[in-house]
Each structure stands twice: as C-alpha cells, then as structure tokens.
N, C-alpha and C positions, 0 to 999 in steps of 0.2 A: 518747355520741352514738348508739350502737346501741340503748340502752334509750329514746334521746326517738324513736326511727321507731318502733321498736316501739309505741310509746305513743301516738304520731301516728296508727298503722294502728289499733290497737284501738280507741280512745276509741271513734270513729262507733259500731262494730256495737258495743260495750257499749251506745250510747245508745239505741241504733235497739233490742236486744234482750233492753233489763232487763226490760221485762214481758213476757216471752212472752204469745202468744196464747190460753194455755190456760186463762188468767189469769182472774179475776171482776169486777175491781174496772176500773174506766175512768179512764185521764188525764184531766185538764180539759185542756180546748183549750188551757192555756199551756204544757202542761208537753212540748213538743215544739221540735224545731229548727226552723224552718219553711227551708226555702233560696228564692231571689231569683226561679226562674226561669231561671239560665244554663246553658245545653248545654255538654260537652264532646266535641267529634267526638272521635276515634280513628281515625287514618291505617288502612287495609288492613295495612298492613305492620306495626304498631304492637300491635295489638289481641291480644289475652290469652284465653286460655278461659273462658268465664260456669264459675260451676253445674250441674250437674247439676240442673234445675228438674224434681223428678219427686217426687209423692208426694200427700198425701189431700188432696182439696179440701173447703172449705165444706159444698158438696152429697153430701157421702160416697162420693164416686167419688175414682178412682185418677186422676192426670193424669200423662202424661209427655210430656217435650218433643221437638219434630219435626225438620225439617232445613226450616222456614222460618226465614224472620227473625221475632224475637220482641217485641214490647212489653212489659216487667216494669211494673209498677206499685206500690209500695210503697205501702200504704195503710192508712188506720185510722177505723173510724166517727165518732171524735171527732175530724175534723182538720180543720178548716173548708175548708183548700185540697182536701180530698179532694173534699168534696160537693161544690165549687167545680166539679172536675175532672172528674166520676165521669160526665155527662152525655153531655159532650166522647169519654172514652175508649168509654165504650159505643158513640156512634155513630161513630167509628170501627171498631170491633170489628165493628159488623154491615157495615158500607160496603168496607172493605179486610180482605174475605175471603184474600187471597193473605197475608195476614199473621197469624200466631198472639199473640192476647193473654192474657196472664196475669194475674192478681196475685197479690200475696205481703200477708196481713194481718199487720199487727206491733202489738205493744202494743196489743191489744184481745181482747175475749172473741168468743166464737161467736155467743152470742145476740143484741148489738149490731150485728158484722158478718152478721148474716144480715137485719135489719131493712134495716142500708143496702141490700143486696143487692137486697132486695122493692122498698125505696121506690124506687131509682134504672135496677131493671129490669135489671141486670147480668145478661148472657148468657154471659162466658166464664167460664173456670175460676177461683178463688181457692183457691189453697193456703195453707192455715192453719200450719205448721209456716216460722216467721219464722228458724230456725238457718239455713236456706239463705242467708242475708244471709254471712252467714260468707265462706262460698265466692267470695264476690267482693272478696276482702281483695288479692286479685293482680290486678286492674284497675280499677274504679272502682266505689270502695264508696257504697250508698245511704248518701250524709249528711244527709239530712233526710225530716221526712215531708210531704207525699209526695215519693218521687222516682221519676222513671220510665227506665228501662234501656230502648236497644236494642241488641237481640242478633242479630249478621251468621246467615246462612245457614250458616256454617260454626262457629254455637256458641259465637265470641268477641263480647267486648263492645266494640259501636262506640261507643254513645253515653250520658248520663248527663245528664239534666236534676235538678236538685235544686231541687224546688218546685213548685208549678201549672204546668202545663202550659197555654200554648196552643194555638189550631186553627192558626195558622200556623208558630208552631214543631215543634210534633209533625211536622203535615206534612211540612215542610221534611226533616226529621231522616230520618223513616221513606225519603221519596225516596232523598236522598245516602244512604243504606242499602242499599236495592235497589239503587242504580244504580252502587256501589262497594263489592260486596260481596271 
C-alpha cells in the first residue's frame, strides 16, 4: 500500500517532467495530459507550503517570489490549451497588478518558448527550470498541462485548476484567494 501512494504521488511530476525544458526536441500536441478544467480550493486551514518559486527566467533574469498571492501557470509552447489560455492569463497579469504571475515551462525547449512568449506578448516572468514541479508533491501537484496554481500570501497553495483556464474561473478563484487568505 505504501509503494502504490508512493507511486500515486510520482507518476504526475514524472509525467509533467520527463522532458525537461532544457530539452531540443517538442511533444506533439498529443502527447500530454490535458485535465478538464476543475479547480480544487484549499480551506485556510488545510493549505501546505508551495515551492520555493525562485530562479532563471526565459528572459535571463533571476526571479524570486514575493509575499503576494501568486498565479503559477504550467505551460508548454506545444499545448493547445496553453495558447488557448495564454491571452486570458496575460490580461490578467497586466489588470490585477496586486497579484504576482508566473510561469513554470515544462517539456519544451527555449527557443519554442520564447516564440510563444513574442507571439502572445507575455509580460511576466517564465522560469524555465520545470524541477520546481517537484516541490509541490505535498499539496497539489500540477497534473496536467496546463495547470494553473494559486498561491495564498502566505506561500501555501490554495488552489489548483488542472486544464484551460477560464476568465470566470480564474477570477472567481484569485477573489476567494484574496478574500480568505
């Protein structure tokens, strides 16, 4: 029984981080989890400490994370639901300044992720080193790509959408965030 949790907790970030980012070669659009769209809140009381979200971006800058509450984004130039998404999270990012966005690229190279970057105008940070997935083995691991994390003001993880995001879920999500940190 202890080896199938064990094995329960891995699988995801094995899947999420057999091709590192450092990688050359691109998945085909199939060859990813996709998940549904369904949020999990996390009670106040309940909630776990993220990651340490700190380290080289995209853009060749250092990033380290703040004491807002944070939006993760797990994302990958070849994910259909990314580009899908990538619109949506930017104009947030620029609109709800009171909140810090990130992402995290997994299974793709630099030079791909740099094109999506240009084409969809992405202004926050993207951290390229996908190991950080790891670190959220003790609260709600990214199971799919994309999946988008939020992170309370206090550095634990409230919330966990696994799949495209919507503008009325994200919303929704990021409030109950703020407003029961």
């Amino acid at each position: 029984m202890k080896y199938l949790k064990a094995i329960l907790i891995l699988l995801p970030i094995a899947l999420l981080t057999a091709c590192a980012g450092g990688g050359t070669s691109t998945p085909s659009e199939s060859a990813f989890v996709s998940g549904d769209g369904v949020a999990i809140y996390v009670q106040p009381a309940d909630r776990k400490l993220a990651p340490s979200l700190n380290g080289a971006t995209l853009s060749g800058q250092q990033f380290m994370s703040g004491s807002k509450v944070t939006v993760v984004n797990v994302w990958a130039s070849w994910c259909s639901p990314c580009r899908a998404e990538a619109p949506l999270l930017e104009d947030f990012a620029t609109k709800r300044t009171d909140i810090q966005f990130v992402g995290i690229l997994t299974r793709d190279n630099t030079s791909a992720a740099q094109s999506f970057v240009n084409r969809f105008k992405i202004t926050y940070p993207i951290l390229t080193d996908d190991a950080i997935l790891a670190g959220f083995r003790s609260s709600l691991i990214p199971n799919a790509i994309p999946t988008t994390i939020i992170i309370d003001k206090n550095g634990r993880v409230a919330v966990r959408i696994s799949g495209q995001v919507t503008y009325a879920l994200l919303d929704n999500m990021i409030n109950k965030v703020v407003q029961n940190a």
